[in-house]
VOGU-3710 file (C-alpha; in Angstrom, 3 decimals, decimal comma):
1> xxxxxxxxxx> 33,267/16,814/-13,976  31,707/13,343/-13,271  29,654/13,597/-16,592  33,672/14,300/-18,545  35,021/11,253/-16,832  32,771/9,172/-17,801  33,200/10,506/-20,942  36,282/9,422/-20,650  35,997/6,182/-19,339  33,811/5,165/-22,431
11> xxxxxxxxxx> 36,475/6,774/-25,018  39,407/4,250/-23,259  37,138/1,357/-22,581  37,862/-0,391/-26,302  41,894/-0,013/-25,141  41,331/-1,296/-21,640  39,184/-4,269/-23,350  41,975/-4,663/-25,832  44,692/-4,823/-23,125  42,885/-7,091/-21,399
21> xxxxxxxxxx> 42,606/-9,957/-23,849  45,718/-9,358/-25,099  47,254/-13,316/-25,347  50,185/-14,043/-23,230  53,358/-14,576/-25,570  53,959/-18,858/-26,322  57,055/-19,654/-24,303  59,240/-22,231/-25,545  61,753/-24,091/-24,181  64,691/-25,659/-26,573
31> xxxxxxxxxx> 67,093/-28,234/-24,586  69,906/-29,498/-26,219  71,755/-32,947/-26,504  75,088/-33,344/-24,407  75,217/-36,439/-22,470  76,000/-35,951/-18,653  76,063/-32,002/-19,315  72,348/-32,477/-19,858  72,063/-31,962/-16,240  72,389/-28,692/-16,219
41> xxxxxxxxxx> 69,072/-28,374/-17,465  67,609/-28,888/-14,088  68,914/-26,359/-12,711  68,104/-23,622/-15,707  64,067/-25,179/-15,051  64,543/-24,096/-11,734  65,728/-20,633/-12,409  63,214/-19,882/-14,351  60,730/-21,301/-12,138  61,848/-19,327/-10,057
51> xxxxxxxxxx> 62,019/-15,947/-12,051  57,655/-16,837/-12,792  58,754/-18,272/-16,400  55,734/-20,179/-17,364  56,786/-22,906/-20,363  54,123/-23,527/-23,002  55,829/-25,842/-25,075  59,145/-28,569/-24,933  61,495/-29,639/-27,592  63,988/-31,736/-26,576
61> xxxxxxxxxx> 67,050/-33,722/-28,373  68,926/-36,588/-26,166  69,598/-36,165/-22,233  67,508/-32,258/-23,387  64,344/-34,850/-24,451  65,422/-36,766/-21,076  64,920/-33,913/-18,724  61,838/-32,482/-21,155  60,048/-35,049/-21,383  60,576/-35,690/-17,421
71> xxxxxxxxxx> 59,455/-32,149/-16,917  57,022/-32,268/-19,608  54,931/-35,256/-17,717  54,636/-33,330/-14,969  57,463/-34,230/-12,497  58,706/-31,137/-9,985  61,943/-29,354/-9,597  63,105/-31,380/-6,409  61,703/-34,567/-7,750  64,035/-34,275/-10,613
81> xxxxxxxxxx> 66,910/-32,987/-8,516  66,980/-35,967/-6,562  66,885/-38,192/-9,600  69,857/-36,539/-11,072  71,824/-37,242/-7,640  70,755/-40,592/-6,943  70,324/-42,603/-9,535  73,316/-45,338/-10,409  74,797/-43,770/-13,420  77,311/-46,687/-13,971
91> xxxxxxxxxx> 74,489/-49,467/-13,618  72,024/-47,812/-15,810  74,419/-46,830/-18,293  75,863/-50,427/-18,278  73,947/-53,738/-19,604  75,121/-55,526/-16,054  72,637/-56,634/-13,395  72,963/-55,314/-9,978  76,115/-56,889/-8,416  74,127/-57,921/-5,789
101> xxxxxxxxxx> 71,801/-60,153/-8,224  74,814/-61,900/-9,948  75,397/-65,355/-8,836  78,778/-66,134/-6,881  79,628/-68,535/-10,264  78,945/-65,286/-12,417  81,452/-63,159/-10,273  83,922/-65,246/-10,845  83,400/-65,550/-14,237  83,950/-61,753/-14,803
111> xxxxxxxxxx> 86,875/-61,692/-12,671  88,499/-64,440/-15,035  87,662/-63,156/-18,428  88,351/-59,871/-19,600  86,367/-59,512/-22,411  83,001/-58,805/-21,863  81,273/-57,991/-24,761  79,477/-60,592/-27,036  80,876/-62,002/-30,305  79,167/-64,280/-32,640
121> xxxxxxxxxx> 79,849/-65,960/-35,916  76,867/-65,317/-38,730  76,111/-68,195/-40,782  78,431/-66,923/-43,440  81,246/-67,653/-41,514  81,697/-63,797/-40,471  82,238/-62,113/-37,338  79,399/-60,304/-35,935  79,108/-57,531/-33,965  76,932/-56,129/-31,991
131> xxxxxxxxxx> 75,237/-52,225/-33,449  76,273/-50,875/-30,342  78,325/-51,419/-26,847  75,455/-51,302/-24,947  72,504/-52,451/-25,680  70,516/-50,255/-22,734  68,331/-52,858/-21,180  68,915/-51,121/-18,078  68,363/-47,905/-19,710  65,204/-49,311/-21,147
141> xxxxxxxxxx> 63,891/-50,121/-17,343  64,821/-46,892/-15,815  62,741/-44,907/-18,243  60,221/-47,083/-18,142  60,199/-46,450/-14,528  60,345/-43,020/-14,409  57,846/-42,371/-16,940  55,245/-45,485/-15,611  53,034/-42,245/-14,297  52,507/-41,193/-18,514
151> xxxxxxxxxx> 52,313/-44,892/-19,544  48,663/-43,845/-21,180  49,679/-41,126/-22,926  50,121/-41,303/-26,696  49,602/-37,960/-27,427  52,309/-35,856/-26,624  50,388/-32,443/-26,872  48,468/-34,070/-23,870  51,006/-34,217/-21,270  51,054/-31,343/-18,654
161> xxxxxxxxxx> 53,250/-29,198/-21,334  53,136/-29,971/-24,811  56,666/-32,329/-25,535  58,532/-33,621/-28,683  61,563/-35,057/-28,698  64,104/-35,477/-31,979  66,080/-39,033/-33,378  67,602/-39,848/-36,279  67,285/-42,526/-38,683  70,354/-44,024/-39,130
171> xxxxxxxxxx> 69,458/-45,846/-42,529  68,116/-42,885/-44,380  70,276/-39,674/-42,340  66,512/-38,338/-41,652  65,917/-36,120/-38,305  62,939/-37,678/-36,717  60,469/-35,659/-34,691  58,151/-37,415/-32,256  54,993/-36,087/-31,013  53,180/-39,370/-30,593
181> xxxxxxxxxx> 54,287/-42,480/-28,681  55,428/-44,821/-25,953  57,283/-42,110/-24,370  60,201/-44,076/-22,728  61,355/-46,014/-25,946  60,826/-42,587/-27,486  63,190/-41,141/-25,078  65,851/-44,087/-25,647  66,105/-43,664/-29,620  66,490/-39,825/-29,315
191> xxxxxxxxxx> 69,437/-40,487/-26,870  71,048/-43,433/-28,902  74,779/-42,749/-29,280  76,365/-43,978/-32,236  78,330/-46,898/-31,394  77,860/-46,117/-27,607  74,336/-47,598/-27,349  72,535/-49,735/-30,059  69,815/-48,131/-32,162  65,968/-48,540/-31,487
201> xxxxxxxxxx> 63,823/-49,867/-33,569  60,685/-47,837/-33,783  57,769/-47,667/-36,421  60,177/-49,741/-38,785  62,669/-47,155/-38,366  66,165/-47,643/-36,887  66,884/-44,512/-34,873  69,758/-43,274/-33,098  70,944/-40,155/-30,966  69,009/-37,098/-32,460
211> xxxxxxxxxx> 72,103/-34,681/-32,345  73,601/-35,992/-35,170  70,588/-33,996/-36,878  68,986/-31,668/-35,013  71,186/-30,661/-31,461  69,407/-27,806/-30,364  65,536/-27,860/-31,536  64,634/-24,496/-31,791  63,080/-25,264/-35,514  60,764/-27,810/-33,677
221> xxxxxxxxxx> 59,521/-25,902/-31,214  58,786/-23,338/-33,582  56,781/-25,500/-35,486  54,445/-26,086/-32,140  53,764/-22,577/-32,470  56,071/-20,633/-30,108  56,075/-17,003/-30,250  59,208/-16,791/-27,504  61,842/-19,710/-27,354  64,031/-20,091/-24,701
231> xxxxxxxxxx> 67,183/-21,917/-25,885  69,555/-24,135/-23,361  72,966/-25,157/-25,141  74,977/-27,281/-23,821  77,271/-28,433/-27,028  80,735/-29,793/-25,998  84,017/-27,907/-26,852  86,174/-29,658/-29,304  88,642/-31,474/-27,163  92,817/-30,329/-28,244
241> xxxxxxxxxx> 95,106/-33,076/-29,854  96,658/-33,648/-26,240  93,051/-34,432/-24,987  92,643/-36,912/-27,481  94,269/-40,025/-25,415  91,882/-43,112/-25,919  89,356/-44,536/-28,559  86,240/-42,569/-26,126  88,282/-39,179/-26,409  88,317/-39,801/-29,977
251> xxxxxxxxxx> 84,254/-41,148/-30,632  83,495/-38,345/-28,146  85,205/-35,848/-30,440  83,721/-37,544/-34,030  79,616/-37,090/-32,227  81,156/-33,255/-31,384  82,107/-32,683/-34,747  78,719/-34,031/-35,943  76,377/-32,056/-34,025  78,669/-29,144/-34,200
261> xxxxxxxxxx> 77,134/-27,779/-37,835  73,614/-28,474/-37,444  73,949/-26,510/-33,606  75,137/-23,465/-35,277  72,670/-23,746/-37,937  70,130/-23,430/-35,232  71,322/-20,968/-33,822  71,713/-18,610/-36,437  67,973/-18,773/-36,170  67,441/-17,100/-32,750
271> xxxxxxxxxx> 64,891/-13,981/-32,883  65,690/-10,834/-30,779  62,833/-12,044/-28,181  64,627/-15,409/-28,224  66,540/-16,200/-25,091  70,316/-18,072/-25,435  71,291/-19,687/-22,309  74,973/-21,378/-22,349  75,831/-22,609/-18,874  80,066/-22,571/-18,165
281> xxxxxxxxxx> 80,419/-26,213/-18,817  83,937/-26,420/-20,113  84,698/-28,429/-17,025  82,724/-31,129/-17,084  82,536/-34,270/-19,905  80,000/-35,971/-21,411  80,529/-38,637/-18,809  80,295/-36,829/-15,497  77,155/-37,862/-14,243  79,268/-38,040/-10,552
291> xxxxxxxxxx> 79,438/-34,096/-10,715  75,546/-33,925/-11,271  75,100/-31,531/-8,620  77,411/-29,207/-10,039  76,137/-29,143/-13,384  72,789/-28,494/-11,937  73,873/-25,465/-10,332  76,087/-24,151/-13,416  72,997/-24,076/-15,522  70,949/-22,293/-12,863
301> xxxxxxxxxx> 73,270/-19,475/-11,777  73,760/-18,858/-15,892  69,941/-18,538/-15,904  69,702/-16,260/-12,974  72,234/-14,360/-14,105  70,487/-13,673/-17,202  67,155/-12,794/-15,223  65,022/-14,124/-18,160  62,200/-11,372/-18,973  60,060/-12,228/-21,528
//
């Protein structure tokens, strides 16, 4: 009997081998571009965490390469929580200087004149305007900041999970796919509004938001040689006509529109092993960074719904 079972043993010991170093599947993750709604990508990282999900790879496009890349350098669930809830939306999404720092002259200033934006006269004689209503100084800073810990790194393949992060160049129409840089400017082109915040200018490029090419990355991340992708979308609805009351409603609606074909594009392109994670977002705008917390825990009861097994 002992002699048959080690028979036995020796017959099944090329499958046990086999089983053994069998490679664990390359897990994506695929976060997509959508402004404030972007925040619900906290909360699917922490589902997932939760759930044992281990992510080998990170392609991100706009507040998706925000959170990403954040994750991707090696912050922590509760570390980016508590960015998402306490950070000053309105300053850092505004080229003012703390209110605090401004002069009593300078307050009155603003209080007296209206019109707050720049204008200057070229030396043609014509009126010239600025490429975009904010010019994200303060933006500029507050990556900076959060990403002074990966200042060093180059090479995005080095960082604690392997990161790019998609732009566009505005000149040429060309989707732009970084794997190598100064991560915070990096960040800032891929989440360059039209319009809404003036283009970077990066390795003589001039980039802008990377939705208007490539929303949802899943092609990307394929290319860094995922076998399983995990894909968060986020995409706005298409506002109706009665929604459409001011000139934001209305550039809000022309970036939809935009990164509407290229999203569905992508997504044509999911694999059965693929994973499609749509948090209920319907609710909340692009510009609802107030309602953070909520839109952190919309994208992580969608996720734990789902109870990702890959």
């Amino acid at each position: 009997m002992r002699r048959l079972l080690s028979c036995l043993f020796l017959c099944l010991l090329p499958f046990l081998a086999q089983a053994v170093d069998a490679p664990r599947p390359k897990v994506g993750l695929v976060l997509s571009g959508g402004a404030a709604r972007g925040l619900a990508h906290i909360g699917v990282l922490k589902a997932l965490e939760e759930q044992g999900i281990q992510i080998d790879a990170i392609a991100g496009t706009s507040m998706g390469a925000v959170i990403g890349g954040l994750y991707a350098s090696g912050y922590k669930i509760d570390e980016l929580e508590k960015l998402a809830l306490n950070i000053d939306w309105q300053q850092a999404l505004s080229d003012a200087p703390p209110r605090e720092d401004v002069p009593f002259r300078r307050k009155q200033d603003d209080r007296d004149f209206l019109v707050k934006q720049k204008l200057s006269f070229r030396d043609d004689g014509s009126l010239g305007l600025p490429l975009g209503v904010i010019q994200g100084q303060n933006l500029a800073l507050l990556l900076e900041s959060m990403f002074a810990h990966s200042s060093n790194t180059r090479d995005f393949d080095k960082l604690p999970i392997p990161f790019r992060a998609v732009a566009t160049d505005i000149t040429t129409g060309e989707k732009v796919v970084f794997r190598k840089g100064h991560l915070p400017k990096v960040i800032r082109a891929s989440m360059s509004i039209p319009a809404v915040f003036a283009p970077v200018e990066l390795d003589g490029r001039l980039l802008v938001d990377g939705g208007m090419t490539d929303n949802i990355p899943l092609d990307v991340a394929r290319e860094m040689g995922v076998d399983i992708a995990i894909v968060v979308d986020i995409g706005t609805p298409l506002r109706s006509r009665k929604q459409l009351a001011t000139v934001v409603d209305v550039l809000n609606q022309s970036i939809t529109l935009m990164t509407r074909r290229n999203s569905e594009e992508q997504l044509k392109a999911l694999q059965p092993r693929d994973v499609l994670i749509q948090p209920p977002l319907a609710a909340y705008g692009v510009t609802d960074f107030g309602r953070a917390k909520d839109m952190i825990d919309a994208g992580y009861r969608a996720t734990r719904a789902l109870d990702v097994r890959l």
